[in-house]
C-alpha positions, 0 to 999 in steps of 0.5 A: 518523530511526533504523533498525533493525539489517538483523537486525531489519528488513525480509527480516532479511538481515545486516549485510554489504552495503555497499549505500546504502538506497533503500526506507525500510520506515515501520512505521506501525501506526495503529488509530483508526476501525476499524469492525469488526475491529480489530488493525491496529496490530499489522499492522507488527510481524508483517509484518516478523517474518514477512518474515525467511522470506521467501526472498530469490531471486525466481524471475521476476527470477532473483536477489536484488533487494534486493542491488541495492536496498539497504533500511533499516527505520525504528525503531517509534515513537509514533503521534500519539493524534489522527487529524489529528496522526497523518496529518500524522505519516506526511506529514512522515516520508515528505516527509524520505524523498522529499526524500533521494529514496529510495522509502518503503514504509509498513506500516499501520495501518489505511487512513486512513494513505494521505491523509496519506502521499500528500501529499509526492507531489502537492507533490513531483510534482504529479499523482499516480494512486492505483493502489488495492487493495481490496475497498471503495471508500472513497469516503465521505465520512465514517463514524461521524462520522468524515471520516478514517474508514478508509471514507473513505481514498480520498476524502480522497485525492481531495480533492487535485484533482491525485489520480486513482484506479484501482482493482481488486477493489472488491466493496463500495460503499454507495449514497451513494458512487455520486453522488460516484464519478458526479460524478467518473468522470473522475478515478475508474476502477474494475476491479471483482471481479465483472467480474475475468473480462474485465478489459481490462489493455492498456486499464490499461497505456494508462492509467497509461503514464508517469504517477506511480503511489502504490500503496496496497493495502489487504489485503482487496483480496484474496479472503478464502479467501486474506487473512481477517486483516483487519478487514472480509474480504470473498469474490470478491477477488483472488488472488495471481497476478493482483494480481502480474501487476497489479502487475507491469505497473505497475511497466513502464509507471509510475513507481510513487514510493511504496506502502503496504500497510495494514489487516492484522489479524494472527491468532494463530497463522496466521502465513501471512497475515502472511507473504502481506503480507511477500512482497507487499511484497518483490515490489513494491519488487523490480519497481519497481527492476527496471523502472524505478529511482527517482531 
Protein backbone atom coordinates (compact mmCIF):
# COMPACT_ATOMS: atom_id res chain seq x y z
CA UNK A 1 0.00 0.00 0.00
CA UNK A 2 1.10 3.64 -0.39
CA UNK A 3 1.05 6.81 1.67
CA UNK A 4 0.82 10.01 1.44
CA UNK A 5 3.65 12.10 2.66
CA UNK A 6 2.48 13.37 6.63
CA UNK A 7 2.25 17.13 4.73
CA UNK A 8 -0.37 15.76 2.63
CA UNK A 9 -2.43 13.32 4.97
CA UNK A 10 -4.33 13.36 7.80
CA UNK A 11 -3.91 16.38 10.64
CA UNK A 12 -1.03 17.39 7.84
CA UNK A 13 1.79 17.31 10.63
CA UNK A 14 5.52 17.22 9.31
CA UNK A 15 7.53 14.63 8.64
CA UNK A 16 9.62 14.57 11.77
CA UNK A 17 8.15 11.87 13.84
CA UNK A 18 10.12 8.98 14.31
CA UNK A 19 6.74 7.36 15.58
CA UNK A 20 5.67 3.86 13.81
CA UNK A 21 2.01 4.13 12.46
CA UNK A 22 -0.78 2.70 14.29
CA UNK A 23 -4.05 4.12 12.33
CA UNK A 24 -4.32 3.85 8.63
CA UNK A 25 -6.40 6.65 7.47
CA UNK A 26 -8.42 4.69 4.04
CA UNK A 27 -9.87 7.49 1.83
CA UNK A 28 -12.72 5.68 0.34
CA UNK A 29 -15.05 7.73 -1.33
CA UNK A 30 -17.83 5.44 -2.79
CA UNK A 31 -20.97 7.28 -4.50
CA UNK A 32 -23.02 4.07 -6.28
CA UNK A 33 -26.70 3.97 -4.74
CA UNK A 34 -27.14 7.61 -3.02
CA UNK A 35 -30.91 8.16 -3.23
CA UNK A 36 -31.16 11.83 -2.61
CA UNK A 37 -28.06 14.08 -2.49
CA UNK A 38 -25.27 13.09 -3.83
CA UNK A 39 -21.35 14.14 -3.14
CA UNK A 40 -20.21 11.59 -1.09
CA UNK A 41 -17.23 10.64 -3.22
CA UNK A 42 -15.71 13.92 -2.66
CA UNK A 43 -16.29 13.25 1.26
CA UNK A 44 -12.34 12.15 1.67
CA UNK A 45 -10.64 14.60 -0.19
CA UNK A 46 -12.38 17.40 1.89
CA UNK A 47 -12.01 15.56 5.40
CA UNK A 48 -8.32 15.40 4.98
CA UNK A 49 -8.08 19.25 3.64
CA UNK A 50 -10.11 20.36 6.29
CA UNK A 51 -8.21 18.23 8.87
CA UNK A 52 -4.77 20.14 8.26
CA UNK A 53 -6.92 23.05 10.71
CA UNK A 54 -7.66 20.87 13.02
CA UNK A 55 -5.45 22.07 16.38
CA UNK A 56 -3.39 19.06 17.13
CA UNK A 57 -3.80 19.73 21.32
CA UNK A 58 -6.65 18.27 22.79
CA UNK A 59 -8.05 19.76 25.77
CA UNK A 60 -9.60 16.95 27.62
CA UNK A 61 -6.53 14.70 27.07
CA UNK A 62 -4.30 17.72 27.82
CA UNK A 63 -1.44 16.80 24.96
CA UNK A 64 -1.00 15.67 21.54
CA UNK A 65 -2.53 12.38 20.76
CA UNK A 66 -1.17 11.57 17.57
CA UNK A 67 2.46 12.15 18.75
CA UNK A 68 1.99 8.99 20.90
CA UNK A 69 -0.22 7.13 18.11
CA UNK A 70 1.63 7.76 14.99
CA UNK A 71 -0.61 7.92 11.96
CA UNK A 72 -0.28 7.20 7.94
CA UNK A 73 -2.66 8.31 5.20
CA UNK A 74 -3.49 5.59 2.36
CA UNK A 75 -2.93 7.38 -1.27
CA UNK A 76 -6.32 8.04 -3.11
CA UNK A 77 -7.00 5.10 -5.52
CA UNK A 78 -9.73 3.72 -7.73
CA UNK A 79 -12.67 2.33 -6.47
CA UNK A 80 -14.07 -0.76 -8.13
CA UNK A 81 -17.46 0.62 -10.55
CA UNK A 82 -19.65 -2.45 -9.22
CA UNK A 83 -21.03 -2.48 -5.98
CA UNK A 84 -19.83 -6.10 -4.97
CA UNK A 85 -16.26 -5.32 -6.21
CA UNK A 86 -16.13 -2.23 -4.43
CA UNK A 87 -17.01 -3.85 -0.74
CA UNK A 88 -14.79 -6.67 -1.32
CA UNK A 89 -12.22 -3.64 -2.24
CA UNK A 90 -12.43 -2.00 1.15
CA UNK A 91 -12.54 -5.62 2.81
CA UNK A 92 -9.15 -6.83 1.75
CA UNK A 93 -7.56 -3.25 2.45
CA UNK A 94 -8.46 -3.29 5.78
CA UNK A 95 -7.95 -7.32 6.13
CA UNK A 96 -3.82 -6.09 4.98
CA UNK A 97 -4.23 -3.53 7.69
CA UNK A 98 -5.60 -5.82 10.52
CA UNK A 99 -3.34 -8.60 9.90
CA UNK A 100 -0.23 -5.80 10.33
CA UNK A 101 -2.60 -5.01 13.58
CA UNK A 102 -2.90 -1.64 13.00
CA UNK A 103 -6.46 0.44 13.63
CA UNK A 104 -8.05 1.60 10.19
CA UNK A 105 -9.83 4.45 10.27
CA UNK A 106 -12.10 4.54 6.69
CA UNK A 107 -13.59 7.80 5.14
CA UNK A 108 -16.36 7.23 2.97
CA UNK A 109 -18.00 7.39 0.58
CA UNK A 110 -21.56 6.67 1.25
CA UNK A 111 -22.61 4.07 3.79
CA UNK A 112 -22.63 0.65 2.20
CA UNK A 113 -18.86 0.83 2.50
CA UNK A 114 -19.53 -0.64 6.48
CA UNK A 115 -20.46 -4.22 5.29
CA UNK A 116 -17.70 -4.60 3.40
CA UNK A 117 -15.27 -3.24 5.84
CA UNK A 118 -16.41 -4.88 8.63
CA UNK A 119 -15.85 -8.33 7.66
CA UNK A 120 -11.84 -8.45 8.52
CA UNK A 121 -13.28 -7.83 11.97
CA UNK A 122 -15.89 -10.78 12.71
CA UNK A 123 -13.16 -13.33 10.75
CA UNK A 124 -10.64 -11.75 12.87
CA UNK A 125 -12.54 -11.69 16.27
CA UNK A 126 -15.32 -13.39 15.99
CA UNK A 127 -18.08 -11.38 17.40
CA UNK A 128 -18.20 -7.88 16.61
CA UNK A 129 -21.02 -5.18 18.19
CA UNK A 130 -21.97 -2.23 15.46
CA UNK A 131 -21.61 1.05 17.64
CA UNK A 132 -23.85 2.84 14.72
CA UNK A 133 -24.35 6.75 14.20
CA UNK A 134 -27.11 7.63 12.48
CA UNK A 135 -30.30 9.52 11.75
CA UNK A 136 -31.64 5.97 9.68
CA UNK A 137 -31.82 2.68 10.76
CA UNK A 138 -30.62 0.96 7.62
CA UNK A 139 -32.17 -2.04 8.24
CA UNK A 140 -33.88 -2.65 4.59
CA UNK A 141 -33.42 -5.06 3.00
CA UNK A 142 -33.02 -3.47 0.07
CA UNK A 143 -33.58 -0.18 -1.79
CA UNK A 144 -34.49 0.99 -5.59
CA UNK A 145 -33.50 -2.76 -6.29
CA UNK A 146 -30.59 -2.35 -4.67
CA UNK A 147 -29.77 -5.19 -1.68
CA UNK A 148 -26.20 -3.04 -1.18
CA UNK A 149 -28.39 0.09 -0.88
CA UNK A 150 -26.99 2.60 1.53
CA UNK A 151 -30.55 2.23 3.19
CA UNK A 152 -29.37 -1.18 3.64
CA UNK A 153 -25.91 -0.62 5.13
CA UNK A 154 -26.68 -2.23 8.45
CA UNK A 155 -28.72 -5.02 7.47
CA UNK A 156 -26.27 -6.37 5.21
CA UNK A 157 -24.09 -6.05 8.35
CA UNK A 158 -26.20 -8.10 10.38
CA UNK A 159 -26.47 -10.76 7.77
CA UNK A 160 -23.28 -11.95 9.82
CA UNK A 161 -25.08 -13.92 12.81
CA UNK A 162 -21.86 -12.89 14.81
CA UNK A 163 -22.67 -8.97 14.27
CA UNK A 164 -25.07 -6.94 16.86
CA UNK A 165 -25.82 -3.35 16.60
CA UNK A 166 -26.21 -0.58 19.05
CA UNK A 167 -27.56 2.62 17.76
CA UNK A 168 -28.03 6.54 18.60
CA UNK A 169 -29.81 9.22 17.21
CA UNK A 170 -32.08 6.94 14.58
CA UNK A 171 -35.15 9.44 13.81
CA UNK A 172 -35.94 7.81 10.71
CA UNK A 173 -37.49 4.22 9.98
CA UNK A 174 -39.67 2.83 7.05
CA UNK A 175 -42.43 0.49 8.16
CA UNK A 176 -41.33 -2.52 6.66
CA UNK A 177 -38.14 -2.58 8.64
CA UNK A 178 -40.02 -2.74 11.97
CA UNK A 179 -40.70 -6.96 11.24
CA UNK A 180 -36.94 -7.40 11.14
CA UNK A 181 -35.84 -4.74 13.90
CA UNK A 182 -38.68 -7.17 16.15
CA UNK A 183 -37.75 -10.21 14.57
CA UNK A 184 -34.12 -9.28 16.03
CA UNK A 185 -34.29 -7.08 19.14
CA UNK A 186 -31.78 -9.50 20.73
CA UNK A 187 -29.07 -8.55 18.65
CA UNK A 188 -30.50 -4.78 17.74
CA UNK A 189 -30.56 -2.09 20.64
CA UNK A 190 -31.53 1.22 19.37
CA UNK A 191 -31.28 4.97 21.32
CA UNK A 192 -33.54 6.68 19.51
CA UNK A 193 -33.52 11.05 19.20
CA UNK A 194 -36.65 11.24 20.24
CA UNK A 195 -35.90 9.44 23.73
CA UNK A 196 -32.30 11.24 23.75
CA UNK A 197 -33.53 13.21 27.15
CA UNK A 198 -33.60 9.93 29.13
CA UNK A 199 -30.83 7.88 27.40
CA UNK A 200 -29.71 5.68 30.30
CA UNK A 201 -25.97 5.53 29.28
CA UNK A 202 -24.84 3.47 32.53
CA UNK A 203 -27.16 0.74 30.99
CA UNK A 204 -24.99 1.32 27.48
CA UNK A 205 -21.64 0.89 29.51
CA UNK A 206 -22.92 -2.32 30.73
CA UNK A 207 -23.64 -3.23 27.23
CA UNK A 208 -20.55 -2.94 25.57
CA UNK A 209 -18.20 -3.61 28.83
CA UNK A 210 -15.50 -5.72 27.14
CA UNK A 211 -16.77 -6.36 24.24
CA UNK A 212 -15.14 -5.45 20.57
CA UNK A 213 -16.87 -2.21 19.18
CA UNK A 214 -16.58 -1.27 14.92
CA UNK A 215 -17.72 2.25 15.20
CA UNK A 216 -19.51 3.29 12.10
CA UNK A 217 -20.84 6.96 11.92
CA UNK A 218 -22.93 7.97 9.49
CA UNK A 219 -22.69 12.12 9.58
CA UNK A 220 -26.43 12.55 9.60
CA UNK A 221 -26.43 10.74 12.62
CA UNK A 222 -25.97 14.42 13.79
CA UNK A 223 -28.63 17.30 13.85
CA UNK A 224 -28.95 18.88 10.90
CA UNK A 225 -28.59 22.48 12.21
CA UNK A 226 -25.13 21.12 12.74
CA UNK A 227 -24.21 18.51 9.59
CA UNK A 228 -26.52 19.74 6.56
CA UNK A 229 -23.69 18.38 4.34
CA UNK A 230 -25.07 15.21 3.45
CA UNK A 231 -27.14 13.39 1.34
CA UNK A 232 -30.44 12.79 3.57
CA UNK A 233 -30.14 15.60 6.64
CA UNK A 234 -32.30 14.92 8.89
CA UNK A 235 -33.75 17.56 12.17
CA UNK A 236 -33.50 16.18 16.03
CA UNK A 237 -30.21 14.33 15.63
CA UNK A 238 -27.27 14.91 17.81
CA UNK A 239 -24.87 17.39 18.63
CA UNK A 240 -21.58 17.61 19.33
CA UNK A 241 -20.93 17.17 23.04
CA UNK A 242 -23.23 14.15 23.71
CA UNK A 243 -22.11 12.11 20.70
CA UNK A 244 -18.14 12.75 22.47
CA UNK A 245 -19.36 11.72 25.50
CA UNK A 246 -20.84 8.76 23.76
CA UNK A 247 -18.14 8.17 22.00
CA UNK A 248 -15.83 8.52 24.94
CA UNK A 249 -17.32 5.92 27.24
CA UNK A 250 -16.89 3.52 24.31
CA UNK A 251 -13.54 4.07 24.15
CA UNK A 252 -13.15 3.03 28.34
CA UNK A 253 -15.31 0.24 28.55
CA UNK A 254 -14.58 -1.54 24.62
CA UNK A 255 -12.26 -2.40 22.74
CA UNK A 256 -13.15 -0.36 19.74
CA UNK A 257 -11.00 -2.16 16.61
CA UNK A 258 -11.96 -0.01 13.79
CA UNK A 259 -14.48 2.85 12.48
CA UNK A 260 -15.71 4.48 9.68
CA UNK A 261 -16.83 7.88 9.24
CA UNK A 262 -19.29 8.05 5.97
CA UNK A 263 -22.09 9.75 4.03
CA UNK A 264 -20.30 13.58 4.06
CA UNK A 265 -21.48 15.35 1.19
CA UNK A 266 -19.35 18.40 1.07
CA UNK A 267 -20.89 21.85 0.36
CA UNK A 268 -19.01 24.55 -1.52
CA UNK A 269 -17.86 26.99 0.34
CA UNK A 270 -18.83 25.68 4.00
CA UNK A 271 -16.01 24.30 4.94
CA UNK A 272 -17.16 24.01 8.79
CA UNK A 273 -18.87 20.61 7.84
CA UNK A 274 -15.82 19.29 6.60
CA UNK A 275 -13.83 20.39 9.23
CA UNK A 276 -16.65 18.86 12.00
CA UNK A 277 -16.14 15.43 10.28
CA UNK A 278 -11.91 15.84 10.69
CA UNK A 279 -12.33 16.95 14.18
CA UNK A 280 -14.67 13.74 14.53
CA UNK A 281 -12.18 11.52 13.50
CA UNK A 282 -9.25 13.06 15.19
CA UNK A 283 -11.31 12.86 18.64
CA UNK A 284 -12.07 9.03 18.01
CA UNK A 285 -8.55 7.49 17.04
CA UNK A 286 -7.38 9.93 20.25
CA UNK A 287 -9.76 8.32 23.07
CA UNK A 288 -9.34 4.79 21.54
CA UNK A 289 -5.22 4.82 22.25
CA UNK A 290 -6.13 6.56 25.33
CA UNK A 291 -8.03 4.28 26.90
CA UNK A 292 -7.46 1.23 25.66
CA UNK A 293 -4.49 0.53 23.05
CA UNK A 294 -4.94 -1.57 20.20
CA UNK A 295 -2.50 -4.47 20.12
Amino acid sequence: MKYLSNKKGFLGTDNKSKKEENVIIVPFGLEKTVSYGGGTSKGPKEIIKASHQVELFDEDLNKEPYKHIGIKTLKPFPIKKNISDALKQIENINKIILANNKFPLVLGGEHSLTSGAIRPFVKKFGRICLLHFDAHADLRNSYNNNKFSHASAIRRCLDNPNVSVISFGIRNISSSEIPFLKKNKNRIKIFWAKDKAQWNLSQFKKMIKNNKLYLTFDVDGLDSSLMPATGTPEPGGLFWDETIQIIKIAAKFSKIVGADINELSPIKGFDCYNFLAAKLAYKIISYVFEYKKFK
